[in-house]
C-alpha positions as YAML, in Angstrom:
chain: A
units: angstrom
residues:
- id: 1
  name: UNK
  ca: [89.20, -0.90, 50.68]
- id: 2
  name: UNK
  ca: [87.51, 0.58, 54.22]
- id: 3
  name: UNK
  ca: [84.51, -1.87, 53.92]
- id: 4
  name: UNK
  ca: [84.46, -4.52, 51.09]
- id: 5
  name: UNK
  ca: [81.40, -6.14, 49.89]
- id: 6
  name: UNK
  ca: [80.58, -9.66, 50.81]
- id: 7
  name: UNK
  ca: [79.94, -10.25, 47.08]
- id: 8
  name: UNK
  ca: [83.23, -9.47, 45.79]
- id: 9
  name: UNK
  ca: [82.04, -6.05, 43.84]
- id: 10
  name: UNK
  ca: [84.05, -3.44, 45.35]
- id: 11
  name: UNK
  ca: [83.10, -1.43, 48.08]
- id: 12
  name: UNK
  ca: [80.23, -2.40, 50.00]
- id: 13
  name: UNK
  ca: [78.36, 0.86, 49.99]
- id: 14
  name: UNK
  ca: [79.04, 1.33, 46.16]
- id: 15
  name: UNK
  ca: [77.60, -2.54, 45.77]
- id: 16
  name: UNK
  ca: [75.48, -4.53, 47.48]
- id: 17
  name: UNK
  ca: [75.01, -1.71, 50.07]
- id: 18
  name: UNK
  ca: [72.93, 0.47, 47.82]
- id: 19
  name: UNK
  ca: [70.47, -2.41, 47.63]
- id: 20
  name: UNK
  ca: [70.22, -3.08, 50.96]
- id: 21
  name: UNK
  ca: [69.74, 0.30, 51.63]
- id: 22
  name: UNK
  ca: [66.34, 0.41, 49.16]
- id: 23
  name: UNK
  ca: [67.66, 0.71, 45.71]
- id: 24
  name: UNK
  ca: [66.35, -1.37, 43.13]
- id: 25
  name: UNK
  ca: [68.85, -3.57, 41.72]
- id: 26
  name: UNK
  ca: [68.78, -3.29, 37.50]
- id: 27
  name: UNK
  ca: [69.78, -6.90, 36.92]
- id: 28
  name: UNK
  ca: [68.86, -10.58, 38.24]
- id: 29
  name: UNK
  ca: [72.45, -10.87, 38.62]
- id: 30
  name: UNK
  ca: [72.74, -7.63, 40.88]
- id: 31
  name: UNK
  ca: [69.94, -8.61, 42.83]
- id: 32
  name: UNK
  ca: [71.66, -12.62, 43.17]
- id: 33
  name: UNK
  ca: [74.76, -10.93, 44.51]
- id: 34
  name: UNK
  ca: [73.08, -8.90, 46.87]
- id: 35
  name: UNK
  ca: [71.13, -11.43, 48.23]
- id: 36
  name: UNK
  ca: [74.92, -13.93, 48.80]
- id: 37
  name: UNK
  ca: [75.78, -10.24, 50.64]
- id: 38
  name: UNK
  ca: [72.31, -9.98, 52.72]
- id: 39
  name: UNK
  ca: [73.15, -13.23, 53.86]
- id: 40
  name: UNK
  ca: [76.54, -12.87, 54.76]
- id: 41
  name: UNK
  ca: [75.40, -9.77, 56.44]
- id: 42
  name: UNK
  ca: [72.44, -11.35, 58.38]
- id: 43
  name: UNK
  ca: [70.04, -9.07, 56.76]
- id: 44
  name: UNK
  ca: [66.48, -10.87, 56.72]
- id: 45
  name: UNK
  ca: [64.67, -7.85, 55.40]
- id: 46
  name: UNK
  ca: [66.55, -7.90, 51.90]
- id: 47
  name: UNK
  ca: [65.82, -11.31, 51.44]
- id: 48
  name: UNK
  ca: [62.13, -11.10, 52.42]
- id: 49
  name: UNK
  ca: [61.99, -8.14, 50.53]
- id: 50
  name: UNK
  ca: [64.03, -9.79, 47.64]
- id: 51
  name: UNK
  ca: [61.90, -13.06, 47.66]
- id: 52
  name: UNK
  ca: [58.77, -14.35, 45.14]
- id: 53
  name: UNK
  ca: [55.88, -14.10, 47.18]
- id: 54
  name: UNK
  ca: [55.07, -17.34, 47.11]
- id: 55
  name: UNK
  ca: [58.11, -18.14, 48.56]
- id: 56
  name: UNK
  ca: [58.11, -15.47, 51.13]
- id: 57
  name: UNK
  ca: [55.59, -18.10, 53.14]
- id: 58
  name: UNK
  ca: [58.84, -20.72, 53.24]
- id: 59
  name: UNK
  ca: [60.79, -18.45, 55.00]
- id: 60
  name: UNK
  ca: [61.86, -19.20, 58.53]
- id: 61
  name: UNK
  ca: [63.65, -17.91, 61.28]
- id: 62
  name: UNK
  ca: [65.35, -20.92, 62.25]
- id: 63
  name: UNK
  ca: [66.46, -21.48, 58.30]
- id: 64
  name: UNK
  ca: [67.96, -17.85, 58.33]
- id: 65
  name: UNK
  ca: [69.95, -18.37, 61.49]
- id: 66
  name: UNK
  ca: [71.49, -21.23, 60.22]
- id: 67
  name: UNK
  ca: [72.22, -19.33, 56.66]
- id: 68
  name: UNK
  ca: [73.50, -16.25, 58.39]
- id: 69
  name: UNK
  ca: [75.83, -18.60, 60.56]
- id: 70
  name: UNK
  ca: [77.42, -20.64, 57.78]
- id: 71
  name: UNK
  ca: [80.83, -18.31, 57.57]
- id: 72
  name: UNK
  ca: [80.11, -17.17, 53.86]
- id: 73
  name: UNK
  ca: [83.67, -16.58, 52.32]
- id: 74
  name: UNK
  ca: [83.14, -15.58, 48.97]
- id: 75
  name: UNK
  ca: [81.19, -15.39, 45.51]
- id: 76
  name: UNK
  ca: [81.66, -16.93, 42.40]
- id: 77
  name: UNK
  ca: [79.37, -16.48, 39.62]
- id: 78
  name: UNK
  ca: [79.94, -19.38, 37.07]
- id: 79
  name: UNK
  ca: [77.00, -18.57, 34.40]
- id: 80
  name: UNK
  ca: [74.46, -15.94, 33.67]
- id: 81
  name: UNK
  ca: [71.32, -16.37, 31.38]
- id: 82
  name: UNK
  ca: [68.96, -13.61, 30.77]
- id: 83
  name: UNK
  ca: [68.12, -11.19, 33.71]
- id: 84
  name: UNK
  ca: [69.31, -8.36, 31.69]
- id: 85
  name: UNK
  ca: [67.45, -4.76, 32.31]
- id: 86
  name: UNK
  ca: [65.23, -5.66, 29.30]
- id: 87
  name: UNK
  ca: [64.62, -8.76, 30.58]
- id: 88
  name: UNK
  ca: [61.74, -10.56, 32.45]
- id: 89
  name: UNK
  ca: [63.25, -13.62, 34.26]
- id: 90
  name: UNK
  ca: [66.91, -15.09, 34.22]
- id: 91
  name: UNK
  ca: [68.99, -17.57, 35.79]
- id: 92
  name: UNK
  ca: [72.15, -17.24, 37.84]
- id: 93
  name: UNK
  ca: [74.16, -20.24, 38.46]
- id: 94
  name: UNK
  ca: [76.69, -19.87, 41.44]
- id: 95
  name: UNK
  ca: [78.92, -21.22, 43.91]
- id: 96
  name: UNK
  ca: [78.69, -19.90, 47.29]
- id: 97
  name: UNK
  ca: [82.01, -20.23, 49.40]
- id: 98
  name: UNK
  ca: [81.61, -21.23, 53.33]
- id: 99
  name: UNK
  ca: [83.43, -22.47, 56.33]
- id: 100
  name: UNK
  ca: [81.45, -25.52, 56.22]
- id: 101
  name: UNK
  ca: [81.72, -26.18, 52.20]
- id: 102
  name: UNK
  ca: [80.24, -25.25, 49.08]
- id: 103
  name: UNK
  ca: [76.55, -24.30, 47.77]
- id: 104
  name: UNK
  ca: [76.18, -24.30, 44.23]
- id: 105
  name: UNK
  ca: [72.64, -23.30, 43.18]
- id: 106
  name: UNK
  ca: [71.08, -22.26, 39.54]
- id: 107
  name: UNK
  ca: [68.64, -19.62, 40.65]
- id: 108
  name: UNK
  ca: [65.64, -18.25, 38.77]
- id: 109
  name: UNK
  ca: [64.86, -14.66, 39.14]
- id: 110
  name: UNK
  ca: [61.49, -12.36, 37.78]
- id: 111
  name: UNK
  ca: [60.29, -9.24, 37.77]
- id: 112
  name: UNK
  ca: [57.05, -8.80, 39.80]
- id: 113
  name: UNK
  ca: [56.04, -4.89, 39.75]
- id: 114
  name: UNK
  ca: [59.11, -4.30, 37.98]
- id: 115
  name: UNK
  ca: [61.75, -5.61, 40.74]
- id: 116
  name: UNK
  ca: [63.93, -8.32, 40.47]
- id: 117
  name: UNK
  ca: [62.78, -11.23, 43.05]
- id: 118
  name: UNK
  ca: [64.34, -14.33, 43.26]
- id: 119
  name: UNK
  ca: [61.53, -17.20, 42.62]
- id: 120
  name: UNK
  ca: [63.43, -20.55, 43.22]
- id: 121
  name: UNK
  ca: [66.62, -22.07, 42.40]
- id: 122
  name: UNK
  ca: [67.75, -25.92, 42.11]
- id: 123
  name: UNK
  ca: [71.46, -28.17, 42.38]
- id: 124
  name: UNK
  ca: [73.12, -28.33, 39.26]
...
């Protein structure tokens, strides 16, 4: 694989890189994994972009650096609830994979003008 997504989906352009690129992703799950990629990728627009607007405000450049410097690794998705295409909000618990250790996070995701936005998330 030339280029392989961050994410673990394949290649990056047929993945994650679609999204980053403007494409809406279908599922809170798709639009989760793209965010673990974003980051891994240091890109702050997807994750502004990809954000609840209400958190949008708690977003800082200083926070990002240290995000887009932790040596992501690799995904693993341990449970998915909801966040289907029919769906209006659903929860994807993960473990993000980094130099430094491990992030495991239950995240909540919405639609908000029909995009998928990720609205907060909490530690097991």
């Amino acid at each position: 694989m030339k280029d392989p997504c961050p994410c673990g989906g394949g290649d990056y352009a047929a993945c994650c890189g679609r999204f980053h690129s403007g494409a809406e992703p279908e599922t809170a799950e798709q639009c989760m994994r793209a965010r673990y990629s974003a980051y891994a990728r240091k890109d702050a627009a997807f994750l502004v972009r990809t954000s609840h607007p209400l958190m949008r405000a708690k977003i800082d450049a200083k926070g990002l650096r240290a995000s887009f410097n932790a040596g992501w690794q690799r995904l693993e998705v341990l449970a998915v609830e909801l966040g289907q295409a029919g769906d209006q909000t659903g929860t994807v618990h993960f473990k993000a994979h980094a130099a430094a250790g491990v992030m495991e996070e239950i995240s909540r995701f919405c639609r908000i003008g029909g995009a998928w936005v990720y609205r907060d998330g909490k530690r097991p």
